[in-house]
C-alpha positions in Angstrom: 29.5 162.5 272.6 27.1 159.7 271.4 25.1 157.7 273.6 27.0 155.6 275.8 24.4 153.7 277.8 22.6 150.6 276.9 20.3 148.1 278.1 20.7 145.1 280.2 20.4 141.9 281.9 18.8 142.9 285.6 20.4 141.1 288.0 19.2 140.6 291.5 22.0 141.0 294.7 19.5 140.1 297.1 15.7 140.6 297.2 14.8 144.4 296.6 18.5 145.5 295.2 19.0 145.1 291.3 22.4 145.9 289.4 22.3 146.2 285.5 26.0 145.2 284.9 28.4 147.5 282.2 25.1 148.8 281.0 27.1 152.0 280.7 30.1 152.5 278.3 32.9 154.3 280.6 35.7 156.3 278.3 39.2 155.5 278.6 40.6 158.4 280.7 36.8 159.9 282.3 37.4 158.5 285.3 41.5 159.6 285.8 39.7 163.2 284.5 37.3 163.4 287.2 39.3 162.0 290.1 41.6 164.6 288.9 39.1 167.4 289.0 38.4 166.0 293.1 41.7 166.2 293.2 41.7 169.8 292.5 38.9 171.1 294.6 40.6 169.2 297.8 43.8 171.0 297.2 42.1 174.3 297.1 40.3 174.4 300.5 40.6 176.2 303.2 40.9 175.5 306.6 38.0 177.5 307.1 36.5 175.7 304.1 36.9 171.7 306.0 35.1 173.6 308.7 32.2 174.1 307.1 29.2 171.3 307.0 29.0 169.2 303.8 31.0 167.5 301.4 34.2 169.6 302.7 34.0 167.6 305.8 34.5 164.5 304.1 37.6 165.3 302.8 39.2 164.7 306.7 36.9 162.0 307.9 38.9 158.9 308.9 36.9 156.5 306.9 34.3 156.5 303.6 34.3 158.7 300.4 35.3 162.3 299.7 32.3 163.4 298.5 32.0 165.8 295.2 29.4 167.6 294.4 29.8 167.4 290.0 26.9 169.8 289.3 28.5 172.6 290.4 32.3 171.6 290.6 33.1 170.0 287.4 34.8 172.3 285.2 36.2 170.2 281.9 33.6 169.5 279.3 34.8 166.1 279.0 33.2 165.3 282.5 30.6 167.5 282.4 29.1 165.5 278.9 29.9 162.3 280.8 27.9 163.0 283.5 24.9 164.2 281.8 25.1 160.5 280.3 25.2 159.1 283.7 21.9 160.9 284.6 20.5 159.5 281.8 21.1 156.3 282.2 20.1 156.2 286.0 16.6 157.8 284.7 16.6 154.8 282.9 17.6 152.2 285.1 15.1 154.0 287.4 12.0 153.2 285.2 13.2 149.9 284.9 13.4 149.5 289.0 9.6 150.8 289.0 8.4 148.3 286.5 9.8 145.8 288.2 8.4 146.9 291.7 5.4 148.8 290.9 4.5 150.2 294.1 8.1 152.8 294.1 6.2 154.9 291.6 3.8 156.1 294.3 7.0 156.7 296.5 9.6 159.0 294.8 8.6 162.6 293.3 12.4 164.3 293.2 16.2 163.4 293.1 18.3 164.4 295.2 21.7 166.2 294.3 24.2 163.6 292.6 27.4 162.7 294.5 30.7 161.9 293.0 32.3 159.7 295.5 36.2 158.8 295.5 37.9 156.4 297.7 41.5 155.5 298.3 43.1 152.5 300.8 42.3 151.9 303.2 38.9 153.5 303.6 35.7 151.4 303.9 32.1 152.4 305.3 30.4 150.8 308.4 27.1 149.3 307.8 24.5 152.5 307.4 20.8 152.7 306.1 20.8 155.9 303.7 18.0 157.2 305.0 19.6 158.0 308.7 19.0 161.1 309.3 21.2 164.1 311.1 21.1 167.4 312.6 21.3 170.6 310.6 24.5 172.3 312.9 23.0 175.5 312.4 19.4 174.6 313.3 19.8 171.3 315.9 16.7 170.5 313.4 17.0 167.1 311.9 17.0 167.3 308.1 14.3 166.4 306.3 16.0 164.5 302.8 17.3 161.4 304.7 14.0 160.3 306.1 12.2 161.1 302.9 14.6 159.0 301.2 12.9 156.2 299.3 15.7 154.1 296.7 19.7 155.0 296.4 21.6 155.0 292.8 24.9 153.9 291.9 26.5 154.0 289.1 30.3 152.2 289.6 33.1 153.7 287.2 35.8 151.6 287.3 36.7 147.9 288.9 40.9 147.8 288.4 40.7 147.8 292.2 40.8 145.0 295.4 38.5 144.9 297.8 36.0 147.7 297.7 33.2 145.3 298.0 29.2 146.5 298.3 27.7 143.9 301.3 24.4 143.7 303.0 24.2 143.4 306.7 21.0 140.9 306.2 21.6 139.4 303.7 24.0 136.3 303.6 25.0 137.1 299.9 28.8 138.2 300.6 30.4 141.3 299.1 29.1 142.2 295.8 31.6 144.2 293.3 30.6 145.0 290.6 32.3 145.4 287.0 32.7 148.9 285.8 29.7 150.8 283.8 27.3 149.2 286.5 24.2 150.2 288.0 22.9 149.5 291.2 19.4 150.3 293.0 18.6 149.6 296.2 16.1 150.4 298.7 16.9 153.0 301.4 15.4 151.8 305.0 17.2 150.1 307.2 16.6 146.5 306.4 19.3 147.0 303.5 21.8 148.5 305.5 25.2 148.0 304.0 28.9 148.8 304.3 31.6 149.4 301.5 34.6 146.2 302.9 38.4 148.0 303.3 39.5 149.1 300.1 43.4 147.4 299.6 44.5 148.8 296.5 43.8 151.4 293.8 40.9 154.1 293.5 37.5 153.8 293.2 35.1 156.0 292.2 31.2 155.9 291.7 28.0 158.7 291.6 25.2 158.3 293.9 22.1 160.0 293.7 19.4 159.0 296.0 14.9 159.7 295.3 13.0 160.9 298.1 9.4 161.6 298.6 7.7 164.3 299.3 9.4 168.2 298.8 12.9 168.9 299.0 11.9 171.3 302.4 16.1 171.6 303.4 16.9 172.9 300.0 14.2 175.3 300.0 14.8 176.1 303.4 18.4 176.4 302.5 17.4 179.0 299.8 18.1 176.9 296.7 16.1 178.2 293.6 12.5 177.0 293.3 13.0 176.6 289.8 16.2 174.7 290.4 13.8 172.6 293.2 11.2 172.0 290.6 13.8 170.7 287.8 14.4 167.6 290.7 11.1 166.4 290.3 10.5 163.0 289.1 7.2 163.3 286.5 
């Protein structure tokens, strides 16, 4: 597959929160292919699999994304190559974020694990900072990741949707959608808390990845790999 992103105009949504618009070429079919391989992994759970803590759980919440973990669940090559382009593009799109606000650099050491996030009508999200933390189940212990959390990633796949809108709670910008290949960053705290408006018609589908400071502690107190762990870290 060649190289499929490119550079572009920055464009600031409000102070802090940049978007480089189609700077990412999006195949004709990639996105049907990897809704269909959600699609797939929903059908297959268990009851005792929407049980567990995670992503399954988001398959039966009332409102926001299913949430897809592509690293380990994408099975066709096709979206497999794509995605690899899509990390490459938000490393990218990352070193542009840090030129233009110098200071990140000193904040974010690892990513996080990506997200491929699918939506149908009429889910929406409530306004939310992405570094609000909860408890582990297991432990009562909050987890560490959300608070470490420094900037979040988007990268939008398609736009042949209504509604669906990104919009800030502080921010008297109104809903933000933007066109399909798009990249948004935008810090995590608080004062950019933001909610997804009621999606009325169609599918859409992003991946999120978010960069933290500090060590990934959950993961490695989860028993993930330290070489895995180590292959997160932002140079």
């Amino acid at each position: 597959m060649n190289r499929l992103w490119k550079q572009a105009e920055i464009k600031k949504i409000v102070p802090g929160v940049l978007a480089w618009e189609k700077c990412l070429e999006v195949p004709e079919g990639i996105v049907q292919l990897m809704d269909s391989e959600v699609d797939r992994w929903k059908d297959n759970l268990t009851e005792e699999d929407l049980s567990q803590p995670g992503n399954n759980q988001t398959v039966k919440n009332v409102n926001g994304p299913i949430r897809f973990d592509p690293e380990r669940e994408f099975r066709h090559k096709e979206s497999q190559d794509f995605f690899w382009q899509v990390q490459q593009n938000a490393l990218d799109k990352i070193n542009e974020y840090c030129d233009v606000y110098p200071d990140v650099k000193d904040e974010i050491h690892w990513m996080e694990q990506y997200q491929y996030i699918t939506y149908r009508p009429p889910k929406f999200m409530n306004y939310h900072g992405d570094n609000r933390s909860t408890r582990n189940p297991e432990t009562g212990r909050f987890w560490n990741a959300p608070f470490l959390r420094r900037i979040t990633i988007l990268t939008y796949l398609n736009d042949n949707f209504k509604g669906g809108g990104l919009d800030f709670r502080y921010f008297d910008n109104g809903a933000y959608k933007p066109p399909a290949g798009t990249v948004v960053i935008m810090p995590s705290s608080f004062v950019f808390s933001h909610a997804t408006t009621p999606l009325l018609n169609g599918r859409k589908s992003a991946f999120l990845v978010s960069c933290s400071s500090g060590f990934d502690l959950d993961s490695y107190l989860d028993g993930e790999d330290l070489e895995n762990l180590s292959g997160r870290q932002i140079l």
